[in-house]
mmCIF file of the C-alpha atoms, coordinates in Angstrom:
data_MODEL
# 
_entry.id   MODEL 
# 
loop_
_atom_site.group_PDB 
_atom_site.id 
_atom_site.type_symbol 
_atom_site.label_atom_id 
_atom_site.label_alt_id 
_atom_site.label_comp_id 
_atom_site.label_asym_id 
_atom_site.label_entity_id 
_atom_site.label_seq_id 
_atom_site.pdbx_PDB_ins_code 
_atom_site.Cartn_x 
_atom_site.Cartn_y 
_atom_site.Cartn_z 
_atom_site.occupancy 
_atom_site.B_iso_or_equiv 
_atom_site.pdbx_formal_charge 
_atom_site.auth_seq_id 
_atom_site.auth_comp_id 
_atom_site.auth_asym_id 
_atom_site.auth_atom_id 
_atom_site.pdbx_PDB_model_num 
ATOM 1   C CA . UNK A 1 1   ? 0.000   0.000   0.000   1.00 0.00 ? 1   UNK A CA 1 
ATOM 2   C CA . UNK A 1 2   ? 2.796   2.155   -0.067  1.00 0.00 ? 2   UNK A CA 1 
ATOM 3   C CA . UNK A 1 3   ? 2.917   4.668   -2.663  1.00 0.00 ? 3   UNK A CA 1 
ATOM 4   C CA . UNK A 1 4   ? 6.038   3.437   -5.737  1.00 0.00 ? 4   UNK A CA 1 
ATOM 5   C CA . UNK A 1 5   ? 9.033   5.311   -6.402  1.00 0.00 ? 5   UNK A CA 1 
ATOM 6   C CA . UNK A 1 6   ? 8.735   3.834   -9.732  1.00 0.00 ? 6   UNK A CA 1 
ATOM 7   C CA . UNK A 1 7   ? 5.127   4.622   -10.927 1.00 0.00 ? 7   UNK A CA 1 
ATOM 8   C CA . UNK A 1 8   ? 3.293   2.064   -12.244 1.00 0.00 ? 8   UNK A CA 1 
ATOM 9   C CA . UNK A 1 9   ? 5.776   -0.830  -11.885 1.00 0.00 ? 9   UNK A CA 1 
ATOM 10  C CA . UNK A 1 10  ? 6.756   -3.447  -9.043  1.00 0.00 ? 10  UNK A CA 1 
ATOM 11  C CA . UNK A 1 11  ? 10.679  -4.301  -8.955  1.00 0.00 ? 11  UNK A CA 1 
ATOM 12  C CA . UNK A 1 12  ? 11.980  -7.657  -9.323  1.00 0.00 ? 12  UNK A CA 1 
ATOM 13  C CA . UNK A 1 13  ? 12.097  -7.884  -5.514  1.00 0.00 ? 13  UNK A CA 1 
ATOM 14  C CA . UNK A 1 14  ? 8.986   -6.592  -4.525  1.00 0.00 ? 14  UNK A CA 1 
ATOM 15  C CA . UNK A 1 15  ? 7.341   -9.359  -6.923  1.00 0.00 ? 15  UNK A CA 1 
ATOM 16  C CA . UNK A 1 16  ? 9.876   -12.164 -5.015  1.00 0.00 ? 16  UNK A CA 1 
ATOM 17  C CA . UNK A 1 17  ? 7.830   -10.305 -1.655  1.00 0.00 ? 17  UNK A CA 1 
ATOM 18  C CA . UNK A 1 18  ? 4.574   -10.535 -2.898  1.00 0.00 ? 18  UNK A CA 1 
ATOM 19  C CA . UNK A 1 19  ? 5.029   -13.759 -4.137  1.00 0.00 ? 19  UNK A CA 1 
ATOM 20  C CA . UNK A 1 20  ? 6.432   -15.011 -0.252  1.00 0.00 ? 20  UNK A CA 1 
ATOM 21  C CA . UNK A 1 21  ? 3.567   -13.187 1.249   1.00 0.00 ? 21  UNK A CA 1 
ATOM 22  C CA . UNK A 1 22  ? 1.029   -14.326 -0.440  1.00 0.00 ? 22  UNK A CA 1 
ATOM 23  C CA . UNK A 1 23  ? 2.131   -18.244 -0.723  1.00 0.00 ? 23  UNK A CA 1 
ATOM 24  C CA . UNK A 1 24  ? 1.038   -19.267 2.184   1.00 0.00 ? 24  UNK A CA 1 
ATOM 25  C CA . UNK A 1 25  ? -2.307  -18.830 1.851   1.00 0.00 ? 25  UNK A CA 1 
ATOM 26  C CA . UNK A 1 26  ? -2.544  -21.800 -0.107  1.00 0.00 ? 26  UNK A CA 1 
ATOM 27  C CA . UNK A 1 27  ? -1.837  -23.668 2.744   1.00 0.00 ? 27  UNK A CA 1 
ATOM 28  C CA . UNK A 1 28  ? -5.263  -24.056 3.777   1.00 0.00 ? 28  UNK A CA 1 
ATOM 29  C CA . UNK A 1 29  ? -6.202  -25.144 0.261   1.00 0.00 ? 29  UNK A CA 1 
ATOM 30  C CA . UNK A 1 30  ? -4.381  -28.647 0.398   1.00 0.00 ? 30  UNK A CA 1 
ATOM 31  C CA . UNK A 1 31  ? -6.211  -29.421 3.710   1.00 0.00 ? 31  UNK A CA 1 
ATOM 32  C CA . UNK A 1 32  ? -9.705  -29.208 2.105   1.00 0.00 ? 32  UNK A CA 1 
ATOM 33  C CA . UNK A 1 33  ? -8.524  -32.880 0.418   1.00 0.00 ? 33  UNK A CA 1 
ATOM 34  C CA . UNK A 1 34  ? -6.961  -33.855 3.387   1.00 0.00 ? 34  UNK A CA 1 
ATOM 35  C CA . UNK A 1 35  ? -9.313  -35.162 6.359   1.00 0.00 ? 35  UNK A CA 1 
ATOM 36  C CA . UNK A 1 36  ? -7.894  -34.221 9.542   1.00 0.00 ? 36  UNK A CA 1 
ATOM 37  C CA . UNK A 1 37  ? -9.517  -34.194 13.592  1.00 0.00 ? 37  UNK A CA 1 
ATOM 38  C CA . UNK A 1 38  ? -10.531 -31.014 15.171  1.00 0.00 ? 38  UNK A CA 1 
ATOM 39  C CA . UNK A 1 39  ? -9.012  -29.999 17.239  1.00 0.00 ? 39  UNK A CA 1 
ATOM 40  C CA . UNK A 1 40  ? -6.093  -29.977 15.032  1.00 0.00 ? 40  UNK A CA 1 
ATOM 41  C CA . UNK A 1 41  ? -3.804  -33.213 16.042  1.00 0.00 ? 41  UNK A CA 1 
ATOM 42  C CA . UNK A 1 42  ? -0.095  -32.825 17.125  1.00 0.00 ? 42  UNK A CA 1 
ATOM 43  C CA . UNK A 1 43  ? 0.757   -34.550 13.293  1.00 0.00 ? 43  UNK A CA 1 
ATOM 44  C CA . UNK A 1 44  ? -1.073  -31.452 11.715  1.00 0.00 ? 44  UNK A CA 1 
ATOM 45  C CA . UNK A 1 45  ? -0.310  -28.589 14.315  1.00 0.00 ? 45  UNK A CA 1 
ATOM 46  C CA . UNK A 1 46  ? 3.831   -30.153 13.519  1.00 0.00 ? 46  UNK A CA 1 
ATOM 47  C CA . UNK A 1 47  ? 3.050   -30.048 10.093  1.00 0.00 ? 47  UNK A CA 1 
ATOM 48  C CA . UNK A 1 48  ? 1.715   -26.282 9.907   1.00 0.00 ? 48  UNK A CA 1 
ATOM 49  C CA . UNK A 1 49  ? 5.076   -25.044 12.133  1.00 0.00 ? 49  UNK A CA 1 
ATOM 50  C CA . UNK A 1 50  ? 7.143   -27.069 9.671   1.00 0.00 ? 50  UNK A CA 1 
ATOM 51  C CA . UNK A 1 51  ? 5.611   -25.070 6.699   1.00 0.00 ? 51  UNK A CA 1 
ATOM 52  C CA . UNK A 1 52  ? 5.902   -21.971 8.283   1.00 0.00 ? 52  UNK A CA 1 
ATOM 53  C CA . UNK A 1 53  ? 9.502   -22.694 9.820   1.00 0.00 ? 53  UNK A CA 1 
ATOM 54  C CA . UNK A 1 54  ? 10.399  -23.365 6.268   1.00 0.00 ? 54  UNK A CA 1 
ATOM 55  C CA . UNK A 1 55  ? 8.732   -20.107 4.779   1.00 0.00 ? 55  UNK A CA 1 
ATOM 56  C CA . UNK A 1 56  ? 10.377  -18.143 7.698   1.00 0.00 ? 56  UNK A CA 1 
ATOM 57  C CA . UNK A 1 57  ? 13.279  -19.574 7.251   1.00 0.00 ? 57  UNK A CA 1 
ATOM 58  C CA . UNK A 1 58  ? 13.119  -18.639 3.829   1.00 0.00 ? 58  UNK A CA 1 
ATOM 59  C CA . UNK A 1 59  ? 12.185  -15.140 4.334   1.00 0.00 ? 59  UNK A CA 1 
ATOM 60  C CA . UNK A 1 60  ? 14.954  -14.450 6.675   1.00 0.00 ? 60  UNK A CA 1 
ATOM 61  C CA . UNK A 1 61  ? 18.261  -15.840 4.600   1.00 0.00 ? 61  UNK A CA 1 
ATOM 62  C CA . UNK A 1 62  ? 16.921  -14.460 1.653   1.00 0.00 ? 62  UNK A CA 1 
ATOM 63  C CA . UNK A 1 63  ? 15.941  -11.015 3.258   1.00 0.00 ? 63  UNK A CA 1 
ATOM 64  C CA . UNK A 1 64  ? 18.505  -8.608  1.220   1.00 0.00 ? 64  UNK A CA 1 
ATOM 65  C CA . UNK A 1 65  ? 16.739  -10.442 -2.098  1.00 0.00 ? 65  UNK A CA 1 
ATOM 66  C CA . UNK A 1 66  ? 12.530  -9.026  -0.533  1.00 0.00 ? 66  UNK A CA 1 
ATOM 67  C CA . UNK A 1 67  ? 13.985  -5.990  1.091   1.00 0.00 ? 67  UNK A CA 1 
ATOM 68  C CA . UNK A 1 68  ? 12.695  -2.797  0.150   1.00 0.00 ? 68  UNK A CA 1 
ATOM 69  C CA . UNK A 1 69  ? 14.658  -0.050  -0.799  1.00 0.00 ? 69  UNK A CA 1 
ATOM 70  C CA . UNK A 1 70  ? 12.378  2.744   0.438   1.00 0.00 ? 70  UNK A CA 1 
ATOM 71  C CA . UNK A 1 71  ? 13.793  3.143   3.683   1.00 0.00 ? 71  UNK A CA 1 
ATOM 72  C CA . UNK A 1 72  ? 12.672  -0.558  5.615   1.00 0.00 ? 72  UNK A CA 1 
ATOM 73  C CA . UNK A 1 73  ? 14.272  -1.098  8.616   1.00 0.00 ? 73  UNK A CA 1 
ATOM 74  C CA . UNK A 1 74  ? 17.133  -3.536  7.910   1.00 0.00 ? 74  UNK A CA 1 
ATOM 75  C CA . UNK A 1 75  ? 17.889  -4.216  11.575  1.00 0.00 ? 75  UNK A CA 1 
ATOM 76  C CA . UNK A 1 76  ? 17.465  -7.378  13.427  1.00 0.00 ? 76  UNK A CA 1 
ATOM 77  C CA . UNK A 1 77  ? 14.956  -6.096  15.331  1.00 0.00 ? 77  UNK A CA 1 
ATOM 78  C CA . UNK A 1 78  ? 12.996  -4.916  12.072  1.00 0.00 ? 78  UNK A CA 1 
ATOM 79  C CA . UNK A 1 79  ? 13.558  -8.139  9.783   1.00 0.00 ? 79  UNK A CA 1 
ATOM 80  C CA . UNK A 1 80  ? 12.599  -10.151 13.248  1.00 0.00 ? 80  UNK A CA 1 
ATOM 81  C CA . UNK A 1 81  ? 9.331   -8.137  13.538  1.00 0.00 ? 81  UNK A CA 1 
ATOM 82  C CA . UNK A 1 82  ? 8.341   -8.385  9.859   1.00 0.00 ? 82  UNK A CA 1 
ATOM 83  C CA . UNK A 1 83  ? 9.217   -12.151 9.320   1.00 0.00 ? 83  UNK A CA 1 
ATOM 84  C CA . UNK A 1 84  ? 7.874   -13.542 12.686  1.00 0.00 ? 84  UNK A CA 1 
ATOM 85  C CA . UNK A 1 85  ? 5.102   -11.029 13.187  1.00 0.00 ? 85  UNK A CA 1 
ATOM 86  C CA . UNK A 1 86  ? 3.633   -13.203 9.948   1.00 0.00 ? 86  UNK A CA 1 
ATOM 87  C CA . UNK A 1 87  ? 3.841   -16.566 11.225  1.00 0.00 ? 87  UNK A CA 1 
ATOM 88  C CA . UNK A 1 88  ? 3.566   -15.474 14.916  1.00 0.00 ? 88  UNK A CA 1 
ATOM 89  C CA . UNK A 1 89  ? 0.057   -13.965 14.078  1.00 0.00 ? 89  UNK A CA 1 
ATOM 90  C CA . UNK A 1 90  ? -1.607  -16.918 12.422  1.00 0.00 ? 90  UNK A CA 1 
ATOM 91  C CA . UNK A 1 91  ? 0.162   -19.937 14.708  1.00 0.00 ? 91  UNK A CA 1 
ATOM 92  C CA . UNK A 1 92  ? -0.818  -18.338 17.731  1.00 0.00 ? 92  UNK A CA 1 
ATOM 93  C CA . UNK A 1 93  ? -4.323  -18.093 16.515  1.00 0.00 ? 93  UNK A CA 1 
ATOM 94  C CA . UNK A 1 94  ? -4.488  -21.588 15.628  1.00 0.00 ? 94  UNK A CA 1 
ATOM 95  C CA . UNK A 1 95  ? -2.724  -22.998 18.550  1.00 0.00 ? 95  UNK A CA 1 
ATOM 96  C CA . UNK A 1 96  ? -4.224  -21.230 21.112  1.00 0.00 ? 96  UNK A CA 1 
ATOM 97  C CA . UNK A 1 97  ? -8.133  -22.519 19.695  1.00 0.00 ? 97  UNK A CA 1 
ATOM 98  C CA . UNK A 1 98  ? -7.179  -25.681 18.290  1.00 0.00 ? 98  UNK A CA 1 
ATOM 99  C CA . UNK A 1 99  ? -10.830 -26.608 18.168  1.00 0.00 ? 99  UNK A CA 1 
ATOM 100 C CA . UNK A 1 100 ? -11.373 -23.510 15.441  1.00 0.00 ? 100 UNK A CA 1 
ATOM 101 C CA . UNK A 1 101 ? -8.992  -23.442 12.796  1.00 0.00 ? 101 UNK A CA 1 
ATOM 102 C CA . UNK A 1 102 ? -11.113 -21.884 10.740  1.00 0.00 ? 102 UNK A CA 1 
ATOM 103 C CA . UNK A 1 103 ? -10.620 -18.754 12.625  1.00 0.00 ? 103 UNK A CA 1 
ATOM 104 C CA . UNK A 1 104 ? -6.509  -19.168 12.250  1.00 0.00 ? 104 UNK A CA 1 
ATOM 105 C CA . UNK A 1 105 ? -6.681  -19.855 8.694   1.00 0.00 ? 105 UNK A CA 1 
ATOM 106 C CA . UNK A 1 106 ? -9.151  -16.867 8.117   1.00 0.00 ? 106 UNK A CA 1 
ATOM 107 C CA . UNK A 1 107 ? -6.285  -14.816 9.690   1.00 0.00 ? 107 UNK A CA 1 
ATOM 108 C CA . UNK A 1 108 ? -3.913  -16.180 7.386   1.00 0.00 ? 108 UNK A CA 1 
ATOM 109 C CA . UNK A 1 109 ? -6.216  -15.282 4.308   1.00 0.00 ? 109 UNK A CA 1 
ATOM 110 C CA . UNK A 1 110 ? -6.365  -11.087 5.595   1.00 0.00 ? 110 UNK A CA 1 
ATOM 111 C CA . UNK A 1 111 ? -2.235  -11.654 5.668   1.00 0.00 ? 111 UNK A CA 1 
ATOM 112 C CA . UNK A 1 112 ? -1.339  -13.518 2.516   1.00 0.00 ? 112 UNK A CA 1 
ATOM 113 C CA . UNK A 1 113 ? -4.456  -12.033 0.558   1.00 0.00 ? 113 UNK A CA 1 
ATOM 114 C CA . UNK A 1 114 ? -5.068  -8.626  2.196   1.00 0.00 ? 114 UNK A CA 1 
ATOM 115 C CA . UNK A 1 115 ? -1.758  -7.209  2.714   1.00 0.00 ? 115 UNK A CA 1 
ATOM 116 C CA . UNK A 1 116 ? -0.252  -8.785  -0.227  1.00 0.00 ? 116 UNK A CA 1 
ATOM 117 C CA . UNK A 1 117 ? -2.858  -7.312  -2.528  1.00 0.00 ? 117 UNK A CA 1 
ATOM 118 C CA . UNK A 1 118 ? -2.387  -3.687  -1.085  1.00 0.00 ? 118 UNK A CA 1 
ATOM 119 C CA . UNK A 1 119 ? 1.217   -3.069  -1.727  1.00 0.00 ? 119 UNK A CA 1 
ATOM 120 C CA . UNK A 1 120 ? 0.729   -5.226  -5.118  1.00 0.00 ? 120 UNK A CA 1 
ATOM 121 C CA . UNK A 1 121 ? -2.080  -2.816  -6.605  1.00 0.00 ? 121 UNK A CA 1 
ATOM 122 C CA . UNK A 1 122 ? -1.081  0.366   -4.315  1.00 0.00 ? 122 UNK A CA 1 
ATOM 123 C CA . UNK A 1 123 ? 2.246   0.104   -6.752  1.00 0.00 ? 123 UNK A CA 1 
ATOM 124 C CA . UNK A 1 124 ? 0.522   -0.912  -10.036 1.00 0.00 ? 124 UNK A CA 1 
ATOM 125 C CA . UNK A 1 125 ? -1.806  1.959   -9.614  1.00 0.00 ? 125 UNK A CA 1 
ATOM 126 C CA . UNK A 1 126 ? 1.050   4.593   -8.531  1.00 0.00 ? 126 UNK A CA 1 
ATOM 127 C CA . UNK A 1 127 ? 0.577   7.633   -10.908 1.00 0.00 ? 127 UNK A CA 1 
ATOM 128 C CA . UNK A 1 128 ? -2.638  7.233   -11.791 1.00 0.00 ? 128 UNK A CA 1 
ATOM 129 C CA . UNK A 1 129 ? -5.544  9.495   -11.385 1.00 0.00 ? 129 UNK A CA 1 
ATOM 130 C CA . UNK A 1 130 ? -6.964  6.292   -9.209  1.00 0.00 ? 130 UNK A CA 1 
ATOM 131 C CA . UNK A 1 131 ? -3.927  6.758   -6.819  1.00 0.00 ? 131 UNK A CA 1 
ATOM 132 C CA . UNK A 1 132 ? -5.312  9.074   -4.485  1.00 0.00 ? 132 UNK A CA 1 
ATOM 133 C CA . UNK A 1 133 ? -3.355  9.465   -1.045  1.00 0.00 ? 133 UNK A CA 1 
ATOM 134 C CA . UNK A 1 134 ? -5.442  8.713   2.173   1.00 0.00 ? 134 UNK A CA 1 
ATOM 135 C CA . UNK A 1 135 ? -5.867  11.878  4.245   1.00 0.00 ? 135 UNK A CA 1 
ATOM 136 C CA . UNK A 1 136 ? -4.037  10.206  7.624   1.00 0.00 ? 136 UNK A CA 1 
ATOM 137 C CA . UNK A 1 137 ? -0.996  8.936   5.906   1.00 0.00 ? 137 UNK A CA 1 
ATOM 138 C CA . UNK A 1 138 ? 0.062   10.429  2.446   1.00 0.00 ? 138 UNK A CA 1 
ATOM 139 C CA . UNK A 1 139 ? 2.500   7.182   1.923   1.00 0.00 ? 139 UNK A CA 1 
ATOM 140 C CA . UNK A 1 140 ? -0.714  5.020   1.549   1.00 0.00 ? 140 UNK A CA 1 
ATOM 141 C CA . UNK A 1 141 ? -3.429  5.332   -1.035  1.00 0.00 ? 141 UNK A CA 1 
ATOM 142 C CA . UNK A 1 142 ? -7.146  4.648   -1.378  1.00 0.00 ? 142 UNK A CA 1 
ATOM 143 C CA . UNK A 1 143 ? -6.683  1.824   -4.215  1.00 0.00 ? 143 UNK A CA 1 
ATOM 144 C CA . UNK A 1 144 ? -4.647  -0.320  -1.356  1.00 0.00 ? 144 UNK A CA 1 
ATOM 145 C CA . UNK A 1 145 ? -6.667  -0.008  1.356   1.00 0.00 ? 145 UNK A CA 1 
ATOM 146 C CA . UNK A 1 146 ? -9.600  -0.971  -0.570  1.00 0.00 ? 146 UNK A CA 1 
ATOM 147 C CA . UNK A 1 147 ? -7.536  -4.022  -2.550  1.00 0.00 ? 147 UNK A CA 1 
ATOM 148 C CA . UNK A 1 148 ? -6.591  -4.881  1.097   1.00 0.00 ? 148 UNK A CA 1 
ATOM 149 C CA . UNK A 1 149 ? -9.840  -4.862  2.254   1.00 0.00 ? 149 UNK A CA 1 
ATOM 150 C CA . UNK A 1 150 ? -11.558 -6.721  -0.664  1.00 0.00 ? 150 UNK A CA 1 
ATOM 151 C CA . UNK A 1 151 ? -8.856  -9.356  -1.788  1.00 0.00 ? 151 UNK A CA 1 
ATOM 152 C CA . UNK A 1 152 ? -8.257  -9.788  2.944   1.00 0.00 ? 152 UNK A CA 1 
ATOM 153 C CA . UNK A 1 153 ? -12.065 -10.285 2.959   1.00 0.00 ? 153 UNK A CA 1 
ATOM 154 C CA . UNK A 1 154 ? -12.424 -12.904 -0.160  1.00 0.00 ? 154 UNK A CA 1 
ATOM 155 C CA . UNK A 1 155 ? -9.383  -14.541 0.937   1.00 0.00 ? 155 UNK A CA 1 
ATOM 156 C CA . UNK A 1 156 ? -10.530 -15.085 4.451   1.00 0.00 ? 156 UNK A CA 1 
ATOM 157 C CA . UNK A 1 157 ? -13.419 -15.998 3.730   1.00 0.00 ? 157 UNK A CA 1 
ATOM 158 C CA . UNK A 1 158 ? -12.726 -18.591 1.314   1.00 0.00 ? 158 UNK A CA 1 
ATOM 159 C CA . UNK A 1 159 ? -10.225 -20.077 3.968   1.00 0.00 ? 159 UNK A CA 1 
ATOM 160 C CA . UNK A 1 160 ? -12.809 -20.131 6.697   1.00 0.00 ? 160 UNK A CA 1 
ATOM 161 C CA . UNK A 1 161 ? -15.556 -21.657 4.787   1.00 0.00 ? 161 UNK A CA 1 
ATOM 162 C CA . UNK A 1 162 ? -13.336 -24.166 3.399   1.00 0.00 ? 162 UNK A CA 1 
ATOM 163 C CA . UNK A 1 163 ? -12.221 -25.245 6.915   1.00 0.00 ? 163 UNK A CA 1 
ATOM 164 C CA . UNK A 1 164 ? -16.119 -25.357 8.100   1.00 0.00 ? 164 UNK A CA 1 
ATOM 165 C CA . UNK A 1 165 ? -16.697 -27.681 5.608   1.00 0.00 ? 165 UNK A CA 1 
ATOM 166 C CA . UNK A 1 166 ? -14.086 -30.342 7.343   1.00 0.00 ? 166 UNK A CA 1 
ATOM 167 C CA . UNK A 1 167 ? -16.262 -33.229 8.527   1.00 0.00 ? 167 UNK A CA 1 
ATOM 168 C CA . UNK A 1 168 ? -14.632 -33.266 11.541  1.00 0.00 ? 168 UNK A CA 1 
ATOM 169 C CA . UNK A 1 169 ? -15.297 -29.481 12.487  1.00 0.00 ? 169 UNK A CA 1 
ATOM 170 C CA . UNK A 1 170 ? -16.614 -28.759 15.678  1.00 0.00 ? 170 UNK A CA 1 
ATOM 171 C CA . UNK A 1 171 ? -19.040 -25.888 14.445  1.00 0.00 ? 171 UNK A CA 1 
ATOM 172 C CA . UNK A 1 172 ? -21.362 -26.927 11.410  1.00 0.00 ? 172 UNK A CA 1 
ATOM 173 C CA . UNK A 1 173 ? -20.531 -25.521 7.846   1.00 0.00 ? 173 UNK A CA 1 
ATOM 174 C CA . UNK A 1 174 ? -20.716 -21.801 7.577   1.00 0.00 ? 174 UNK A CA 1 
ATOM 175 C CA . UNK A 1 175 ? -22.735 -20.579 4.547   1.00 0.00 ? 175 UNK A CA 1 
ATOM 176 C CA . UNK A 1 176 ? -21.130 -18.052 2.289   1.00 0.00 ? 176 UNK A CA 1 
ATOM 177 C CA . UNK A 1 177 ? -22.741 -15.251 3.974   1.00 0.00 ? 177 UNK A CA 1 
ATOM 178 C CA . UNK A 1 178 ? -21.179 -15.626 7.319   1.00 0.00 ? 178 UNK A CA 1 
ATOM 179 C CA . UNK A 1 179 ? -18.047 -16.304 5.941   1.00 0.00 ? 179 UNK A CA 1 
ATOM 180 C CA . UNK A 1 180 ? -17.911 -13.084 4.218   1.00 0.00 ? 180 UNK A CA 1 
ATOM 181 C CA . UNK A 1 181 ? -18.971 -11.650 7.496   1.00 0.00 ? 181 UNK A CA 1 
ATOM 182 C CA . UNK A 1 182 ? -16.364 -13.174 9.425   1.00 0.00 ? 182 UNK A CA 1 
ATOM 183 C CA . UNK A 1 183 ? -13.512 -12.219 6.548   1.00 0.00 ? 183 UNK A CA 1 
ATOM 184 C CA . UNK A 1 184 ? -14.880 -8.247  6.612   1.00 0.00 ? 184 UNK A CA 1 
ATOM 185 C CA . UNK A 1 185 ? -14.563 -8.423  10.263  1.00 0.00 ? 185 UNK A CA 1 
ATOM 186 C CA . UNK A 1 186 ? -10.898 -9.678  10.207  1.00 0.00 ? 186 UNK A CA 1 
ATOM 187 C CA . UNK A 1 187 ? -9.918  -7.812  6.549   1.00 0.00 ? 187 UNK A CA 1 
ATOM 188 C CA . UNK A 1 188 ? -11.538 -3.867  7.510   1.00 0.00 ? 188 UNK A CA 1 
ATOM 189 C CA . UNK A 1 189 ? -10.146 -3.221  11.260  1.00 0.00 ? 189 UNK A CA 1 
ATOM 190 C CA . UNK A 1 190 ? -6.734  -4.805  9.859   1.00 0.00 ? 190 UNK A CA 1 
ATOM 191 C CA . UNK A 1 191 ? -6.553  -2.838  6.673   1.00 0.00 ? 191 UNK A CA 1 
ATOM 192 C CA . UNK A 1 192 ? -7.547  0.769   8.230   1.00 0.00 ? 192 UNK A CA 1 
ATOM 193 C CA . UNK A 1 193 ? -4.527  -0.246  11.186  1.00 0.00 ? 193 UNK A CA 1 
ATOM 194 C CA . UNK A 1 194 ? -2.203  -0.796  8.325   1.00 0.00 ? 194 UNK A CA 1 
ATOM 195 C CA . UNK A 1 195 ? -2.500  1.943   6.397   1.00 0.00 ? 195 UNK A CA 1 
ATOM 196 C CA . UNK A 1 196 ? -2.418  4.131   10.089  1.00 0.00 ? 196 UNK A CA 1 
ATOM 197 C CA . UNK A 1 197 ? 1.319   5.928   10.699  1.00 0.00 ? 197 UNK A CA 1 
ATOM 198 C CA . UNK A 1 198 ? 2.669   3.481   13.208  1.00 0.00 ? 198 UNK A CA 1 
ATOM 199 C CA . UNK A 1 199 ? 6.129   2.307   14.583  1.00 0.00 ? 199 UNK A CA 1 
ATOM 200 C CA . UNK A 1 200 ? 4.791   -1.547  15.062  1.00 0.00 ? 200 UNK A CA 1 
ATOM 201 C CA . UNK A 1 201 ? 5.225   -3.462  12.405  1.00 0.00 ? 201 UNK A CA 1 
ATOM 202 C CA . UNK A 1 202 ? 2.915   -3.825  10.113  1.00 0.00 ? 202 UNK A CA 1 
ATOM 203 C CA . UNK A 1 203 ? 2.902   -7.492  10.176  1.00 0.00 ? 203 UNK A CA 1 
ATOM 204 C CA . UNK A 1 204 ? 1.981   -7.376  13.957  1.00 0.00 ? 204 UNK A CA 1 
ATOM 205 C CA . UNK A 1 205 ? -0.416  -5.313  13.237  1.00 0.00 ? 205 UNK A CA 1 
ATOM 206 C CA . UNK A 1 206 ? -2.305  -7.070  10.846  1.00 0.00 ? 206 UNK A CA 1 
ATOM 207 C CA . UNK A 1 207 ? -2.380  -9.896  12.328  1.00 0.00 ? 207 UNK A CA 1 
ATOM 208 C CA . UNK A 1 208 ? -2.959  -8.641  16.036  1.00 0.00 ? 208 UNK A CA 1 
ATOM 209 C CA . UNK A 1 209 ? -6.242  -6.713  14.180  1.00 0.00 ? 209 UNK A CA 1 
ATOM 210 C CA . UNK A 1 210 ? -7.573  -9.357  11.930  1.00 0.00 ? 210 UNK A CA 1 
ATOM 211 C CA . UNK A 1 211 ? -7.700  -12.091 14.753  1.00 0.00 ? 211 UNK A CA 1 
ATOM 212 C CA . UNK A 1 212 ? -9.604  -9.937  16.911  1.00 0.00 ? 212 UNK A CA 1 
ATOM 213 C CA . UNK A 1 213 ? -11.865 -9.452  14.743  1.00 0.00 ? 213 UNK A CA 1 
ATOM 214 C CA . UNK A 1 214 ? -12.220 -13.068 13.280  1.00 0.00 ? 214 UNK A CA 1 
ATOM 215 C CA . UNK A 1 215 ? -12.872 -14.290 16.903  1.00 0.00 ? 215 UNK A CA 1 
ATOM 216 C CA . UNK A 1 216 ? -15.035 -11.506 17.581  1.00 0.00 ? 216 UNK A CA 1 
ATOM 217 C CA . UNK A 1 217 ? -17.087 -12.436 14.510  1.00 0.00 ? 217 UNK A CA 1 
ATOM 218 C CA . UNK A 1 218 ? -16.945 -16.336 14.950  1.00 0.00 ? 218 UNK A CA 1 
ATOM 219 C CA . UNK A 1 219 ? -17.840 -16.068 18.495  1.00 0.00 ? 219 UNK A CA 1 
ATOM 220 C CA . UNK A 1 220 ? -20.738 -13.882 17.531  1.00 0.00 ? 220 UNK A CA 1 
ATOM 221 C CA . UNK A 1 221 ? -21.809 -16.857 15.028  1.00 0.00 ? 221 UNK A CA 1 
ATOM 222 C CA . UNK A 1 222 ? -21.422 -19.553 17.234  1.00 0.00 ? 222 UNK A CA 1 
ATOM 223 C CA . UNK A 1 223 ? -22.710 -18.022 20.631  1.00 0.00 ? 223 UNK A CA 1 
ATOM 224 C CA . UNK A 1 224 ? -19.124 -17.924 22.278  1.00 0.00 ? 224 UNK A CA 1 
ATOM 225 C CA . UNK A 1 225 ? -16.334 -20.161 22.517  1.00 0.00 ? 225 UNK A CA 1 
# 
């Protein structure tokens, strides 16, 4: 969502970013073929850190290749926040209600779908006369917060419903409706904290926002945890 230097165009490492970012959002996808017990088992909670160890991992040795020129922090501190803030978010959501991993993978969809699609049409639309700047932080524009909030909802959404359709789910099968619902809730109160001027990462924040309100929502649907 922030604003190009180069109008119009992504560079060869912001397209290795959004490619890393958005990735593991297909996660989610495989497990709609794969029965598996809810709550998630220790096989499957092991297999989701493995996948994200491996995508972290990934992230982190091949930072100089992702990092932006635009004046990211570089520090440890900075690459720690950004690369585990990810991960952090949507594991801690799933581990911590292992009976609802609908709600961590809806999470996962406002990351990898939300956030991902901001910066990637923010940039594309950079010099256009659909590029408008928000009023509370001139380095963002309109086009991502709406692609955040559209592409974060969708993707959520489709995670979530996907996941209520496992036959071993706790909760029965949310209809489309709810699902969307649920993804607005997580996608809208994420994308308006990312495009606020902030020294938290926006990773953390993302992620911190969109599980609040995913639980908020699902909680709502189901009459509490």
């Amino acid at each position: 969502m922030t604003v190009a230097e180069t109008p119009g165009r992504l560079s060869p490492a912001e397209w290795r970013r959004r490619a890393l970012h958005m990735s593991p959002g297909l996660l989610p996808v495989i497990l709609w073929f794969v029965p598996h017990r809810v709550p998630i088992s220790p096989i499957l909670r092991g297999i989701l850190l493995a996948a994200f160890a491996a995508l972290t991992a990934t992230a982190w040795f091949r930072w100089r290749e992702v990092r932006r020129s635009d004046g990211e922090d570089a520090s440890f501190n900075g690459r720690f926040a950004s690369v585990f803030g990810y991960a952090g978010g949507v594991l801690l959501t799933l581990f911590a209600f292992p009976d609802r991993p609908e709600c961590g993978f809806a999470v996962l969809g406002v990351l990898a779908f939300g956030d991902g699609s901001a910066t990637l049409f923010g940039k594309l639309a950079a010099g256009s006369r659909w590029h408008a700047r928000l009023p509370w932080n001139r380095e963002k524009s309109w086009v991502g917060l709406i692609a955040f909030v559209l592409c974060g909802t969708t993707g959520a959404a489709l995670l979530y419903r996907g996941e209520s359709l496992n036959l071993e789910a706790v909760t029965p099968p949310a209809s489309w409706g709810v699902a969307f619902l649920v993804g607005l809730s997580g996608a809208l109160p994420a994308g308006l904290w990312e495009s606020a001027r902030s020294r938290i990462n926006d990773n953390v924040r993302v992620a911190l926002a969109a599980a609040l309100g995913v639980l908020t929502a699902h909680a709502v649907r189901v009459g509490g945890f």
